[in-house]
N, CA, C and O atoms as a GROMACS GRO file, in nm:
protein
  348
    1UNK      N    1   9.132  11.277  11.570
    1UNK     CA    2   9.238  11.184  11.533
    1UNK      C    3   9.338  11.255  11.442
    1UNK      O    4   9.305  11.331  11.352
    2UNK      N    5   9.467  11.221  11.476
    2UNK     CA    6   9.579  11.273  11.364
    2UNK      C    7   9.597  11.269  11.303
    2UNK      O    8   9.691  11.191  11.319
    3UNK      N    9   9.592  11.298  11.146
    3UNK     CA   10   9.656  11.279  11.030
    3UNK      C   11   9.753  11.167  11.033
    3UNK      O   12   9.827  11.158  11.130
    4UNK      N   13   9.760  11.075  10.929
    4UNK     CA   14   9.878  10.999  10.865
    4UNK      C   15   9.989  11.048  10.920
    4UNK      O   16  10.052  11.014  11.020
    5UNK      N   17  10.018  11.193  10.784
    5UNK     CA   18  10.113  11.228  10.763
    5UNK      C   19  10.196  11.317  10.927
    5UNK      O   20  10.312  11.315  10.968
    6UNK      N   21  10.087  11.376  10.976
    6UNK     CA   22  10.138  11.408  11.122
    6UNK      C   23  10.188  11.324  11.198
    6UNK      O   24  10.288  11.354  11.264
    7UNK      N   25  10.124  11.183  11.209
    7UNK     CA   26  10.160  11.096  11.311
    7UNK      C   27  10.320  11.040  11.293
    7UNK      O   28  10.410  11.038  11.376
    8UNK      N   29  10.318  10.999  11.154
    8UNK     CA   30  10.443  10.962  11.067
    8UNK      C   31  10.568  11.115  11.103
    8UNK      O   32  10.684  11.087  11.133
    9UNK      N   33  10.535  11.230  11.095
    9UNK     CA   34  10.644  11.296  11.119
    9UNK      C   35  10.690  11.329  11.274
    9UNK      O   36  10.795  11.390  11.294
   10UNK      N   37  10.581  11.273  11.413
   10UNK     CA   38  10.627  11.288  11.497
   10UNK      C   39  10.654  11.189  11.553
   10UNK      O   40  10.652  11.184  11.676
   11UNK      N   41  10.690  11.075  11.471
   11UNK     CA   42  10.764  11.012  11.526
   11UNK      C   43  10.859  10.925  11.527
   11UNK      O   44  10.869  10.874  11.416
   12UNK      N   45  11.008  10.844  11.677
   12UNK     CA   46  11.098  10.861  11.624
   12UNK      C   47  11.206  10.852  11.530
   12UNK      O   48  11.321  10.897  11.530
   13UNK      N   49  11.120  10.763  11.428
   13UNK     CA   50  11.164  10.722  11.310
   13UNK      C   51  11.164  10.795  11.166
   13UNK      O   52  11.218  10.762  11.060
   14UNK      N   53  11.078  10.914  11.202
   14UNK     CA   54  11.067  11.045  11.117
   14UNK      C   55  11.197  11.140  11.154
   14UNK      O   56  11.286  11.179  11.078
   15UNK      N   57  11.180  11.167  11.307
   15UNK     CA   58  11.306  11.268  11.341
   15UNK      C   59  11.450  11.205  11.337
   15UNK      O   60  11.548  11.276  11.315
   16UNK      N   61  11.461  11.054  11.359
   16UNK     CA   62  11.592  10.979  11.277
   16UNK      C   63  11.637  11.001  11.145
   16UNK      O   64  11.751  11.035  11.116
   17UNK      N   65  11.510  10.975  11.036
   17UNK     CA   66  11.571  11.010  10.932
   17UNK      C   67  11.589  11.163  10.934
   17UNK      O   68  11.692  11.212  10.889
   18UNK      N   69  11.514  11.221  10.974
   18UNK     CA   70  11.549  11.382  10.933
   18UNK      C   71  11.628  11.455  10.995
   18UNK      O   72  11.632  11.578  11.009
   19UNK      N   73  11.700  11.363  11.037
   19UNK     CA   74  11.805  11.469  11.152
   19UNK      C   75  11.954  11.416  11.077
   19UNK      O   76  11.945  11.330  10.990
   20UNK      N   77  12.104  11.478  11.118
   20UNK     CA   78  12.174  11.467  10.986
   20UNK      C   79  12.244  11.351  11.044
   20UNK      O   80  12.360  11.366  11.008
   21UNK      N   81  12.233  11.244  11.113
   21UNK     CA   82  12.264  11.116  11.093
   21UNK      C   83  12.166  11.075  11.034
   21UNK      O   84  12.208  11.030  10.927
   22UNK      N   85  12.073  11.064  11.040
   22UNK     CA   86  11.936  10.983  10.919
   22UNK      C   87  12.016  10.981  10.773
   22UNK      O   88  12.063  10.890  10.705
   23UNK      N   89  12.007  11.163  10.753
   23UNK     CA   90  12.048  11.203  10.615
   23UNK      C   91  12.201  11.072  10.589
   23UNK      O   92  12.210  10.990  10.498
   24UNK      N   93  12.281  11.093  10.683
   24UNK     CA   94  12.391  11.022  10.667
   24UNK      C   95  12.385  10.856  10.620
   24UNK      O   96  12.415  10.801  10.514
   25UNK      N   97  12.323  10.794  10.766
   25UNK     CA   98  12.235  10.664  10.702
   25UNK      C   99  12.163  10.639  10.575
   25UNK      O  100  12.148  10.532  10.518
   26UNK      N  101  12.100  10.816  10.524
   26UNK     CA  102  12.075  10.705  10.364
   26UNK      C  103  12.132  10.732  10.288
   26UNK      O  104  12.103  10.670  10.185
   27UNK      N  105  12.221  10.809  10.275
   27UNK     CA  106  12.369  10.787  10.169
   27UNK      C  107  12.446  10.679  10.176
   27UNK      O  108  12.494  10.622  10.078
   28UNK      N  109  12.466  10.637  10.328
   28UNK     CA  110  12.542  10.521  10.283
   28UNK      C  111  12.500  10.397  10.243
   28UNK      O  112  12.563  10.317  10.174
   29UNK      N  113  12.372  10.383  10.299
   29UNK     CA  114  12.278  10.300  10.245
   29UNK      C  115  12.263  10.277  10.074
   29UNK      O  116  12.290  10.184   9.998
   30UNK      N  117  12.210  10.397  10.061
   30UNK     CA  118  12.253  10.370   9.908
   30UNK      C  119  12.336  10.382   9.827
   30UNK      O  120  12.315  10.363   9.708
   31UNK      N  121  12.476  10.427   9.891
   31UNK     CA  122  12.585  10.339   9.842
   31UNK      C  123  12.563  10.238   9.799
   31UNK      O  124  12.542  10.206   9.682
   32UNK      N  125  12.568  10.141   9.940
   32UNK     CA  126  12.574   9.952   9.958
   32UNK      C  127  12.443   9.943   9.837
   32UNK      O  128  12.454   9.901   9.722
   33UNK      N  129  12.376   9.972   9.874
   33UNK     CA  130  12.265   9.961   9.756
   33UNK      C  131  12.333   9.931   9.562
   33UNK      O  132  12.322   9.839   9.481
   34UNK      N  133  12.417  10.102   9.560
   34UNK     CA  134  12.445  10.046   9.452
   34UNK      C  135  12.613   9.987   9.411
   34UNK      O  136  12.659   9.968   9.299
   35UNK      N  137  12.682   9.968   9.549
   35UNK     CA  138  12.797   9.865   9.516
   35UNK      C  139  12.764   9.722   9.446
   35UNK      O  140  12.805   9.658   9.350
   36UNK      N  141  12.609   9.700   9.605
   36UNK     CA  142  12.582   9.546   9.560
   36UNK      C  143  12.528   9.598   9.408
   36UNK      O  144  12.620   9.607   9.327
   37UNK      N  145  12.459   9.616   9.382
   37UNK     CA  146  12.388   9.647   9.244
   37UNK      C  147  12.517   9.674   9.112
   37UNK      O  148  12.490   9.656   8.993
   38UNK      N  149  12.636   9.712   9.154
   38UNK     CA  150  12.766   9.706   9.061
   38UNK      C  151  12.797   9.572   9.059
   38UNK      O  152  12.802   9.534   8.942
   39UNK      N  153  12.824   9.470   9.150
   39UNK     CA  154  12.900   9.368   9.190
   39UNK      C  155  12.780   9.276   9.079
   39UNK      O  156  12.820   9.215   8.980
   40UNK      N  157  12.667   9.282   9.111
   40UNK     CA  158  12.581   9.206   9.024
   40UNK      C  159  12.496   9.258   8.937
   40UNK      O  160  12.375   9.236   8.935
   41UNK      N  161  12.566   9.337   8.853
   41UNK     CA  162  12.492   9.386   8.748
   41UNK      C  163  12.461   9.309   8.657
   41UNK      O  164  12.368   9.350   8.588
   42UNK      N  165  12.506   9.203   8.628
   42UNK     CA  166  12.487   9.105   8.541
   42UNK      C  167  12.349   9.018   8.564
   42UNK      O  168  12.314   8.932   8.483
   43UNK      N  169  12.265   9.054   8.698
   43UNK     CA  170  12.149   9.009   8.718
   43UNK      C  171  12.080   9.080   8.720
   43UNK      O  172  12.126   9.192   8.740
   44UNK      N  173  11.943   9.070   8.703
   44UNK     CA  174  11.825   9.157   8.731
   44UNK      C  175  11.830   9.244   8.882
   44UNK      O  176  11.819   9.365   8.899
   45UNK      N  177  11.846   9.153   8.966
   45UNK     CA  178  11.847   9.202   9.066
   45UNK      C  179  11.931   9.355   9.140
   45UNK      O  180  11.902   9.452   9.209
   46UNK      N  181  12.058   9.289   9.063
   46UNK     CA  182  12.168   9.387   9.085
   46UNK      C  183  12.163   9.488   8.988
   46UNK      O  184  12.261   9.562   8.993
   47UNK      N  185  12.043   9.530   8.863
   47UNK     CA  186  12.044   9.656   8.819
   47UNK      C  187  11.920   9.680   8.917
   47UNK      O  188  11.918   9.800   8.948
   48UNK      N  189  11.832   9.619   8.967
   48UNK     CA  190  11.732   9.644   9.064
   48UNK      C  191  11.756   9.756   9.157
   48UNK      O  192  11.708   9.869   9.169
   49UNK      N  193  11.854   9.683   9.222
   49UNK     CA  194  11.945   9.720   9.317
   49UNK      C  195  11.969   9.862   9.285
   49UNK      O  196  11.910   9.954   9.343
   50UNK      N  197  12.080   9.885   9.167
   50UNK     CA  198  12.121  10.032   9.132
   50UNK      C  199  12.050  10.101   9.166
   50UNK      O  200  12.081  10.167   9.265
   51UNK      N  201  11.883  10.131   9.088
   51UNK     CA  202  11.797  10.152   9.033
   51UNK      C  203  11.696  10.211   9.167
   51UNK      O  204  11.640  10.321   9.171
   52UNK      N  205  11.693  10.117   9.259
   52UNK     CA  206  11.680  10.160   9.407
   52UNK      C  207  11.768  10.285   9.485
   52UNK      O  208  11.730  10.390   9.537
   53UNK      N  209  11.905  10.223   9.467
   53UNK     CA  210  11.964  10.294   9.511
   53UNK      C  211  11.953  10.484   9.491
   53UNK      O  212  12.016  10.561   9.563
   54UNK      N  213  11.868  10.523   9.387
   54UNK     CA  214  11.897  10.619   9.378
   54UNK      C  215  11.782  10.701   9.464
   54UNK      O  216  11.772  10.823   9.451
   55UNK      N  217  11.700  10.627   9.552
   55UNK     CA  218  11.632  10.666   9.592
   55UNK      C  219  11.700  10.708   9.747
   55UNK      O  220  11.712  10.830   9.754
   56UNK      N  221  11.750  10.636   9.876
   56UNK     CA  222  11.836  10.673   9.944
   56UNK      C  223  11.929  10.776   9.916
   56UNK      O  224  11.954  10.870   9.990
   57UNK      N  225  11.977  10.753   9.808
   57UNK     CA  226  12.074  10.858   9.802
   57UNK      C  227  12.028  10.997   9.741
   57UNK      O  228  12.102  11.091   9.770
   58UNK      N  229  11.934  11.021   9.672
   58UNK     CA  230  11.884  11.168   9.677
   58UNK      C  231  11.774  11.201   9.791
   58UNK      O  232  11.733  11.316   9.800
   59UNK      N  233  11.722  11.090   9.888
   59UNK     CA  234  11.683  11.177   9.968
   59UNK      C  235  11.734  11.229  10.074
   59UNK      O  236  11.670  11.303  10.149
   60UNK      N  237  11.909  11.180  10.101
   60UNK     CA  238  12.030  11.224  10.175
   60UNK      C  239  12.059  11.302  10.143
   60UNK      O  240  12.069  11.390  10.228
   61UNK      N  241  12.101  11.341   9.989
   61UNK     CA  242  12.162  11.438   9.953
   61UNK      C  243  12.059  11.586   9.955
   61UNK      O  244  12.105  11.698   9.978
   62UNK      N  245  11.938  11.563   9.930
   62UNK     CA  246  11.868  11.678   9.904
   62UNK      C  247  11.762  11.670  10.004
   62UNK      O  248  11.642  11.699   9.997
   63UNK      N  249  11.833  11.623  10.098
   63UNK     CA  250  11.771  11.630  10.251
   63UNK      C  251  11.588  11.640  10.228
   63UNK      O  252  11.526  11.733  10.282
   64UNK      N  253  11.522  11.545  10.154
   64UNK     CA  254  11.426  11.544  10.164
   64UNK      C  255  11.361  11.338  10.210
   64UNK      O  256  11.422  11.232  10.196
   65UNK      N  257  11.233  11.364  10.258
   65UNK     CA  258  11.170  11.252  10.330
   65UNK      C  259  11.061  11.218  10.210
   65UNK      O  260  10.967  11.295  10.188
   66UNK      N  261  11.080  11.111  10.141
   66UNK     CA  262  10.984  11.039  10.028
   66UNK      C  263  10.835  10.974  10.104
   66UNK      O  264  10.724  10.985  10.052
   67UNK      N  265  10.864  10.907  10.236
   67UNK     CA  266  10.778  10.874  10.293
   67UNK      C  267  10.704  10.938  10.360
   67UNK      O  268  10.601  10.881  10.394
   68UNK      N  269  10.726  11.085  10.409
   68UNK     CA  270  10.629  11.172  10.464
   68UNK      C  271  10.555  11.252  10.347
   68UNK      O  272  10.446  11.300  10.378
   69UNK      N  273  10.607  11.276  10.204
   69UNK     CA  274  10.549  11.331  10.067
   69UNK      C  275  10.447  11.193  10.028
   69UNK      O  276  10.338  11.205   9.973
   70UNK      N  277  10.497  11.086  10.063
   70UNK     CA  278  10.360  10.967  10.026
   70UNK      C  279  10.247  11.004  10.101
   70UNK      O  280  10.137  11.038  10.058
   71UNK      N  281  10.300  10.988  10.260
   71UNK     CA  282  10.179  11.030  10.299
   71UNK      C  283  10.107  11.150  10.331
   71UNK      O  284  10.041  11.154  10.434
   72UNK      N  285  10.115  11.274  10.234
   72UNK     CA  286  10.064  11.402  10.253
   72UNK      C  287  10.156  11.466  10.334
   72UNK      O  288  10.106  11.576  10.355
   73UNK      N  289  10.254  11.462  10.387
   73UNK     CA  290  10.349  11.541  10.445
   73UNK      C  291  10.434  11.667  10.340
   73UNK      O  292  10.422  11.680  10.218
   74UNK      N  293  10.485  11.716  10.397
   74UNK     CA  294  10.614  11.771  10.319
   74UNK      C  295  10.701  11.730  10.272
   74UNK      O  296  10.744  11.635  10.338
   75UNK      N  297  10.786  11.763  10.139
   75UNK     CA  298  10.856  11.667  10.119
   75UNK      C  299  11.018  11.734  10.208
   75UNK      O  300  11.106  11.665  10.261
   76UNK      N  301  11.014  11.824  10.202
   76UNK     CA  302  11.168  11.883  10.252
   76UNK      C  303  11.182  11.848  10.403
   76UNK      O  304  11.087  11.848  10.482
   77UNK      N  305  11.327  11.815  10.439
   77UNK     CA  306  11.398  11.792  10.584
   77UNK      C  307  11.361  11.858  10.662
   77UNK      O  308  11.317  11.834  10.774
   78UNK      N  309  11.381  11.978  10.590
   78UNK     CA  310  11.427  12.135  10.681
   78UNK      C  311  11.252  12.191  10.704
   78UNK      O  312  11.234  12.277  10.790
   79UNK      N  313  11.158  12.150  10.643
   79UNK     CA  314  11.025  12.137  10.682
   79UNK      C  315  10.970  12.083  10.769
   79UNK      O  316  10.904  12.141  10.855
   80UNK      N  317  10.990  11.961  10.762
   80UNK     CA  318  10.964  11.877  10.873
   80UNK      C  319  11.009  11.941  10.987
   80UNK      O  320  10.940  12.017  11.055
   81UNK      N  321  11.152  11.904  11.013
   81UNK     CA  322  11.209  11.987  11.138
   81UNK      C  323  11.145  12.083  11.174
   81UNK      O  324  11.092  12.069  11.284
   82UNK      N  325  11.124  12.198  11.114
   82UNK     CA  326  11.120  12.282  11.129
   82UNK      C  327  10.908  12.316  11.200
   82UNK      O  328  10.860  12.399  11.278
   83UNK      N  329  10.837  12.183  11.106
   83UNK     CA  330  10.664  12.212  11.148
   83UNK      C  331  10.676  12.106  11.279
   83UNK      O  332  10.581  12.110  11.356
   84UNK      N  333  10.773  12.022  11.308
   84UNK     CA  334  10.750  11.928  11.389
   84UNK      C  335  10.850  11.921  11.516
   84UNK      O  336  10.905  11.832  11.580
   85UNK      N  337  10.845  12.068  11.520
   85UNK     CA  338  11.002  12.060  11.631
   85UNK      C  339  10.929  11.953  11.821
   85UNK      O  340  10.821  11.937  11.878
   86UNK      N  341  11.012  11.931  11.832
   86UNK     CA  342  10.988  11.852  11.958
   86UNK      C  343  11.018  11.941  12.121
   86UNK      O  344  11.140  11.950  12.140
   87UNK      N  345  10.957  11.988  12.206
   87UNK     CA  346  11.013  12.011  12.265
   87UNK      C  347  11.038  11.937  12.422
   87UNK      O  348  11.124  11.982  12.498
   0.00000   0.00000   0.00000
């Protein structure tokens, strides 16, 4: 049987995020993340929000996968890709 973390990186919701529309999707994501989280900062929710946000957006920017490092994976993009190429 496969590993977690193997099963999780081959598949296509691993190679979405890790490919550079993924990366793209979670920058902008956590943008909206922390616009809404600006717009309602005055609630819990909306520093919530911020506070979240910084999670999308550094794993766009520094092209790394949080959910394949949870589950015993690698944490880097260019890892993944690179142990899980598809052919």
């Amino acid at each position: 049987m496969r590993r977690l973390e193997e099963a999780f990186n081959r598949s296509g919701s691993s190679r979405f995020l890790n490919s550079p529309a993924g990366r793209i999707f979670r920058l902008v994501a956590g943008l909206g993340f922390l616009v809404v989280g600006y717009v309602y900062r005055g609630h819990a929710l909306g520093v919530l929000s911020m506070v979240w946000s910084v999670f999308p957006l550094s794993a766009g920017a520094l092209d790394i996968c949080y959910f394949s490092a949870l589950l015993g994976g690698p944490l880097s993009g260019a890892k993944i890709r690179a142990r899980y190429k598809t052919g």
